[in-house]
C-alpha positions in Angstrom: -6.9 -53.7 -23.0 -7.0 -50.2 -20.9 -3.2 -49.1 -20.5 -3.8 -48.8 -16.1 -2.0 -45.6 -16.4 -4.3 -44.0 -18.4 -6.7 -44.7 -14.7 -4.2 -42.6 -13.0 -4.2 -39.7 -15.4 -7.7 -39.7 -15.4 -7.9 -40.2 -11.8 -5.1 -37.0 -11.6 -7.6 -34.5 -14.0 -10.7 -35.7 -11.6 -9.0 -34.7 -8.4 -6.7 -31.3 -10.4 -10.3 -30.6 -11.9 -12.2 -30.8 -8.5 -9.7 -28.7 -6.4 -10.1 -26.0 -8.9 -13.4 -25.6 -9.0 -13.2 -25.5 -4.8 -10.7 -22.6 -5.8 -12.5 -20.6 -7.9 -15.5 -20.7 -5.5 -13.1 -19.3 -2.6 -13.2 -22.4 -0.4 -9.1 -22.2 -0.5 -7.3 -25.1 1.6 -4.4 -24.5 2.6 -0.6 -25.5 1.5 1.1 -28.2 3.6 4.4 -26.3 4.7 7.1 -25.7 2.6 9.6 -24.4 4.5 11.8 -22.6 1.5 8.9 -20.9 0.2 8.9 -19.5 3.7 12.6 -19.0 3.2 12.2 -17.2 0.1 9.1 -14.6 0.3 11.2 -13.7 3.7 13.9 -12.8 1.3 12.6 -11.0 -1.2 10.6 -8.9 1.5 14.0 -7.9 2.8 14.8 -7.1 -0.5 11.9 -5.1 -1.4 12.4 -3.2 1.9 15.8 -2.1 1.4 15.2 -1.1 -2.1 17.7 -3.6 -3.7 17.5 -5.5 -6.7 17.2 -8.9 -7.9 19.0 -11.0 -10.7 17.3 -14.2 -12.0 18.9 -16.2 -14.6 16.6 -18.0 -16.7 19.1 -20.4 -18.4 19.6 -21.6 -21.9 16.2 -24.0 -22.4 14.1 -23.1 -25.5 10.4 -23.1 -25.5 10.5 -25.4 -28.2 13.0 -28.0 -26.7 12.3 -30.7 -24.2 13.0 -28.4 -21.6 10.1 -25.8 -22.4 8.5 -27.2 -19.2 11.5 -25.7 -17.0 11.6 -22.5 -18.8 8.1 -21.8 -18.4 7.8 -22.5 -15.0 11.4 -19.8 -14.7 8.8 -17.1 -16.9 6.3 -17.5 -14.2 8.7 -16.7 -11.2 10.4 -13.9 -13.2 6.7 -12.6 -13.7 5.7 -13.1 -10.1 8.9 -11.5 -8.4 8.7 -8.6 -10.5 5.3 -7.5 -9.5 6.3 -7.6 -5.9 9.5 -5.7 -6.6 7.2 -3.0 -8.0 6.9 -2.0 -4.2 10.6 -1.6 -4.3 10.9 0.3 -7.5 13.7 -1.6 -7.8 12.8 -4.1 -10.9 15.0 -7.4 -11.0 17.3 -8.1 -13.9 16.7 -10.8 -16.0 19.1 -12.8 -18.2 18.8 -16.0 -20.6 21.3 -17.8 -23.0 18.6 -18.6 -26.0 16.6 -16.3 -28.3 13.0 -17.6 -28.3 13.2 -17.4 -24.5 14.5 -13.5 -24.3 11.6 -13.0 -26.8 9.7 -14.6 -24.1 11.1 -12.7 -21.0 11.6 -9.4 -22.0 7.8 -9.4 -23.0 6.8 -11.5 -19.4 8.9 -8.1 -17.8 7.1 -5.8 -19.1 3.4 -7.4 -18.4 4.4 -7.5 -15.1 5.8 -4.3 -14.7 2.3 -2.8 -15.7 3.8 -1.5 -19.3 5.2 1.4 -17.1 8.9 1.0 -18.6 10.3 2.2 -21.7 11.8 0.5 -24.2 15.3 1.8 -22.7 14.8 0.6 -19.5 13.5 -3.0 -20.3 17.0 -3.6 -22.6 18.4 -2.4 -19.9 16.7 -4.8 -17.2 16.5 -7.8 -20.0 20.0 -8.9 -21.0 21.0 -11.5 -23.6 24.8 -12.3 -22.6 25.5 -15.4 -25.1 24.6 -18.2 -26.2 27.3 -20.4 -26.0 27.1 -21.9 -22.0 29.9 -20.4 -20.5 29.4 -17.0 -22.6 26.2 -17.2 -20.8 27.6 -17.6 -17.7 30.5 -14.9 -17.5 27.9 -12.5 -18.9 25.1 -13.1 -16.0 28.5 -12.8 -13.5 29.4 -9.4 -15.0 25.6 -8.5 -14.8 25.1 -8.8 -11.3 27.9 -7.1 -10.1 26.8 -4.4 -8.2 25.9 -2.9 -4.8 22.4 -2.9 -5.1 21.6 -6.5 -6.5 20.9 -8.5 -2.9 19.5 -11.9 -4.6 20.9 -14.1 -7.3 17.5 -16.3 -8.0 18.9 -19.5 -10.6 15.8 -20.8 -12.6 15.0 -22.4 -15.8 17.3 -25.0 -18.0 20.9 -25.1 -16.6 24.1 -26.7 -16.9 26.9 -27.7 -14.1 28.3 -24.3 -15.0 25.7 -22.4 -13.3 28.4 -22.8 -9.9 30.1 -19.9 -11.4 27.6 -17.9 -11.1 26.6 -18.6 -7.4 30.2 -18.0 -6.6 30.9 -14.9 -8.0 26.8 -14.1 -6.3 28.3 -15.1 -2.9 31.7 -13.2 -3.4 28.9 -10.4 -3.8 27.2 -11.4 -0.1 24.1 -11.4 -2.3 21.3 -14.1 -1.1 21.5 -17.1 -3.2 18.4 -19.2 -4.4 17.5 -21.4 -7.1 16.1 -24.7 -8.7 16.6 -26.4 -12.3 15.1 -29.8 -14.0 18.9 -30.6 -14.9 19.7 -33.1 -12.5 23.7 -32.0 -12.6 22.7 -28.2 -12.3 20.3 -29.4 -9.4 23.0 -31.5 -7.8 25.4 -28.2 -7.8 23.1 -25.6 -6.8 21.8 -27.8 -3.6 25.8 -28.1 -2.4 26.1 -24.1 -3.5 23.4 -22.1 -2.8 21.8 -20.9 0.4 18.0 -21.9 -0.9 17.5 -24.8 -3.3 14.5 -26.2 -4.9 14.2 -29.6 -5.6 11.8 -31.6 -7.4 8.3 -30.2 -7.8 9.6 -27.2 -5.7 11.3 -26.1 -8.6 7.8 -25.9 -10.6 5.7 -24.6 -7.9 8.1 -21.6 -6.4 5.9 -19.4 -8.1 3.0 -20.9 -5.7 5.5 -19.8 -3.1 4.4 -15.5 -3.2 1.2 -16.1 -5.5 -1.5 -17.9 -4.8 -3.1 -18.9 -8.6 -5.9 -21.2 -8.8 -4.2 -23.3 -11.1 -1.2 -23.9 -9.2 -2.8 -24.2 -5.8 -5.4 -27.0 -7.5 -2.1 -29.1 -9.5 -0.3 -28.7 -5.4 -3.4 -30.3 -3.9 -3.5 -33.1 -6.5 0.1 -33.9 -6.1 -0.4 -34.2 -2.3 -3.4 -36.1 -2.9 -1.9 -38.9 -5.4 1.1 -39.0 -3.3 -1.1 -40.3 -0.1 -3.0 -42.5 -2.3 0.0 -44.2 -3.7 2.0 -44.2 0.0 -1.6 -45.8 1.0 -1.4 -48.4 -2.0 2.5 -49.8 -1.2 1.3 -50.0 2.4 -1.8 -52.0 1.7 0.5 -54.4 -0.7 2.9 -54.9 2.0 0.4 -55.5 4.3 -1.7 -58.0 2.1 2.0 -59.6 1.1 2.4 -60.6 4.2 -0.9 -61.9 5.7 -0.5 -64.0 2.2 2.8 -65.6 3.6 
């Protein structure tokens, strides 16, 4: 007997499959609204304007934990924010708390930064602070201290912890932002920061500045199961009752 989830996942790379294809031939729908990616390609155009920089913590998650999904999805932000800071001149900093992941960033940095930057300059922009949590955490404070770093953007795998650094971002007056699959971590940067991304928010802020085909076809298919299953409960109520 068929496993009736395996009629959604087909049904999901029908409709993910479809949309791209629409993509890739220019016939682009449109996003519904999401009002903090509005929120945040407002901020980082201020930030790009004044010249100021940007630090993005990337967390502690290794590619080749459970949590690969989460830092993969922080790589892509890192990668997208840094080609619109090229406008600015004023390249964010990045910082993790796990080895394979640095690997990962300080070579996602310079990709994005065109290969323009030295070697000097991308140590300097790519920082490992620790790897213990809170060694992580004190070094991303002492990181982003500084007049000219505007945004404190929280990605990837992190812990409860990550509060500390939002504090000592908003003792800065720096703009706080940020989104993390660890449902503690989520819980304090909703009550902390001034932008927070839940849920699939957290995996498509990258959507949020730069329009891929990819992302913008997995959006539309999300949208599109979640009517279809809002449709199905409504139709079982409705049949539930004209049974009674």
């Amino acid at each position: 007997m068929v496993d009736p989830a395996l009629y959604l996942v087909f049904l999901a790379g029908l409709l993910m499959g479809g949309y791209y294809v629409l993509e890739s031939r220019g016939r682009q729908r449109p996003f519904r609204i999401v009002p903090s990616f509005a929120r945040l390609r407002r901020a980082v155009a201020i930030l790009v304007e004044n010249g100021q920089s940007a630090q993005v913590a990337l967390g502690q998650g290794s590619i080749l934990a459970p949590q690969a999904g989460s830092s993969l999805a922080a790589l892509e932000t890192l990668a997208g924010l840094s080609r619109l800071c090229l406008a600015g001149d004023s390249p964010p900093l990045a910082s993790s708390g796990d080895g394979s992941l640095h690997l990962l960033i300080t070579e996602a940095w310079r990709v994005s930064q065109g290969f323009r930057a030295s070697a000097k300059r991308t140590n300097r922009q790519v920082i490992f602070p620790g790897a213990s949590p809170f060694s992580y955490i004190a070094g991303a404070m002492l990181a982003q201290q500084g007049e000219d770093v505007a945004m404190s953007l929280i990605t990837g795998s992190q812990g409860p912890e990550v509060g500390l650094l939002v504090e000592a971002a908003e003792r800065n007056r720096a703009f706080t932002a940020g989104g993390s699959e660890h449902l503690l971590a989520q819980a304090v940067l909703v009550g902390t920061t001034r932008l927070a991304f839940t849920g699939e928010e957290y995996f498509a802020m990258n959507a949020g500045w730069k329009r891929d085909r990819l992302h913008a076809a997995s959006l539309h298919t999300q949208d599109a199961l979640r009517l279809l299953i809002i449709a199905a409960i409504l139709l079982g109520g409705i049949l539930t009752l004209v049974g009674k």
